[in-house]
N, C-alpha and C positions, 0 to 999 in steps of 0.2 A: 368781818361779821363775827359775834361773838353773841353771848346769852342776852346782855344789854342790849345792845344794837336791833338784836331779834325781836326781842320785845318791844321797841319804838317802833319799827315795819309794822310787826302787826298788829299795831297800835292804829297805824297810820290804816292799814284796811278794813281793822272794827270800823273803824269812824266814817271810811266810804259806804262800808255794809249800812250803817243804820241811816246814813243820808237816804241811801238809795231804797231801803227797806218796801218803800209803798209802789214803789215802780217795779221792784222785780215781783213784787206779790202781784201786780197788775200784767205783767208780763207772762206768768204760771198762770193765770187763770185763765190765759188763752188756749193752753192744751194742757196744763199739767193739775197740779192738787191745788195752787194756789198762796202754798205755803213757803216758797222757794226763799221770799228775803227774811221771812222769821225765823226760819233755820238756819241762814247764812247769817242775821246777826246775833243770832242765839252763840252757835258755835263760833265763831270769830271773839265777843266777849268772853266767851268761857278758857279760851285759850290766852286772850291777853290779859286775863285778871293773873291767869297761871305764872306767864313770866315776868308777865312784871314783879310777882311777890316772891319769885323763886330763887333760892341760893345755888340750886343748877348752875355749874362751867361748862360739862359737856355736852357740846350743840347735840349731838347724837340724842344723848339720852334727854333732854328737855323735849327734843319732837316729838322721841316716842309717845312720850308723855300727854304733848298737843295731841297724837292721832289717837290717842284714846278719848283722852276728855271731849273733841269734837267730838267725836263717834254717838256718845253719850250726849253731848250739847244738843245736837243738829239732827236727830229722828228721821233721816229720810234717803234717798237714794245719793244727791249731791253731797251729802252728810257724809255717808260710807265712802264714798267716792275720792273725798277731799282727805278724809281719816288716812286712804292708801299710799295719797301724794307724799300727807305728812312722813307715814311711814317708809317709806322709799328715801325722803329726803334724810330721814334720821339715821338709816344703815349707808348712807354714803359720809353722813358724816359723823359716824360713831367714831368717840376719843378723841375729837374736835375740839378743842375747847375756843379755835377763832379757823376762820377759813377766808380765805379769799376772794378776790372777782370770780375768778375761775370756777376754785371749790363750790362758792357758792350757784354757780352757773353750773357746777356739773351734777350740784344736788337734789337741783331745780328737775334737771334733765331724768335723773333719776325716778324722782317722784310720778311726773308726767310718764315715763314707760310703766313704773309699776301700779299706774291703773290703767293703763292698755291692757296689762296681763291678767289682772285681777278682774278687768271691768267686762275684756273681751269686747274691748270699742275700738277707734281707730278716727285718723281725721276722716271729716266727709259724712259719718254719722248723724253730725249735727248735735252736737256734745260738745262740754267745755271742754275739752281736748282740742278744737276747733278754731281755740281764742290760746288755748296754754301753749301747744306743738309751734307755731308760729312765734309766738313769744318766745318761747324756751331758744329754738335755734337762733332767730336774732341775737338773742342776749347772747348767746355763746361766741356764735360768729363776731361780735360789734368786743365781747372782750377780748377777743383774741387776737383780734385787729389791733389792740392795743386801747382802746377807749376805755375813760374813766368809769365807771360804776356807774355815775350819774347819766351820761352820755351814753352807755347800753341798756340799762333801762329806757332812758326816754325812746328809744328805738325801739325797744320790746313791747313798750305800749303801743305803740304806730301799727305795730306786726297785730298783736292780739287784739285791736280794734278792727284792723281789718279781717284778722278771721271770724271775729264774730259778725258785722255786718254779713260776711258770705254765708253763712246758716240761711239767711232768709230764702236763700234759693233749692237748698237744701228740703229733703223729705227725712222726718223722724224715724229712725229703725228703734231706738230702745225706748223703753220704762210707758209711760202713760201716751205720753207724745205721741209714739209711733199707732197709738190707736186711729189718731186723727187720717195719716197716709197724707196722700194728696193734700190736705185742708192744712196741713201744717208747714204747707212751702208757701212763699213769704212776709211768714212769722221770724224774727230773728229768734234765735233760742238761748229761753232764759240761762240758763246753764256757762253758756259764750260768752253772756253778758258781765256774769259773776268774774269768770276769767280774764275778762278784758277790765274789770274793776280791780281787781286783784293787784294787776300791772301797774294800773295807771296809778294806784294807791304808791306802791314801791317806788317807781321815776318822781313820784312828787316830795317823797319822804327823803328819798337820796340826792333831789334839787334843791332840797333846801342848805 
């Protein structure tokens, strides 16, 4: 993985975000503001116009950069949320200018902790952490097993598809959601869903 490659990935999830754009707006209107896929393809475009045009080598500092301009792109709680991921992934891979399975498996992992810490969420919440946490350790475990990039992703989508379907059982504790209580068990959660999109965008970009 390197600045190029980054930019084809999330290239490959701009393009799931705005497929999916009317389904998760249809999804947030069931407990939240509504706004869930105009943010997620606000911010996803504003980041892959960044690298695509970017003279950025160091993966480090090109994400920082992603977690700011989402921040900015995306107005909203998943907005800030996804800004922390970036950032977490950007200090594991500061003075990177290419990483690996691994690296990138462990920048991934990175990210997904440092919005536990910032978010003060956890799996189970019913939060994209719910669809990424599964994800994240798949992909880690499936690389270290020795499988191809391709072949841990496509396994990290299976995992983060499955945790998001389990939110429906789940009860909302944070942001709007959680006003719902009870009424918001099984609702899958839009949030999950964005995560589990996230994935599946990645195993389809690295199958090709």
């Amino acid at each position: 993985m390197d600045v190029k490659k980054l930019a084809a990935a999330v290239s490959a999830v701009r393009a799931t975000m705005e497929a999916n754009r009317d389904y998760l707006v249809a999804l947030d209107q069931q407990n939240g503001d509504g706004d869930l896929g105009i943010t997620m393809a606000q911010g996803y475009a504003a980041i892959s116009d960044y690298l695509s045009s970017t003279d950025e080598t160091d993966l480090g500092r090109a994400l920082l950069k992603c977690s700011s301009l989402f921040n900015e792109a995306a107005p909203s709680t998943l907005g800030t949320i996804t800004s922390f991921g970036l950032m977490g992934m950007a200090k594991a891979l500061k003075g990177k200018a290419e990483a690996g399975a691994a690296e990138f498996a462990g920048a991934l992992d990175a990210g997904v902790k440092l919005i536990m810490e910032r978010a003060k969420s956890k799996a189970g919440d019913k939060t994209i952490l719910d669809s990424l946490l599964p994800g994240v350790e798949t992909l880690k475990a499936e690389v270290a097993s020795g499988k191809s990039g391709a072949e841990a992703l496509a396994a990290a989508a299976s995992a983060a598809a499955a945790g998001s379907e389990a939110t429906k059982a789940m009860k909302s504790v944070h942001g709007r959601a959680a006003y719902y209580g009870d009424k918001s068990i099984g609702i899958v959660d839009g949030g999950s869903v964005v995560g589990k999109l996230i994935f599946e965008s990645l195993a389809s970009w690295a199958g090709k």
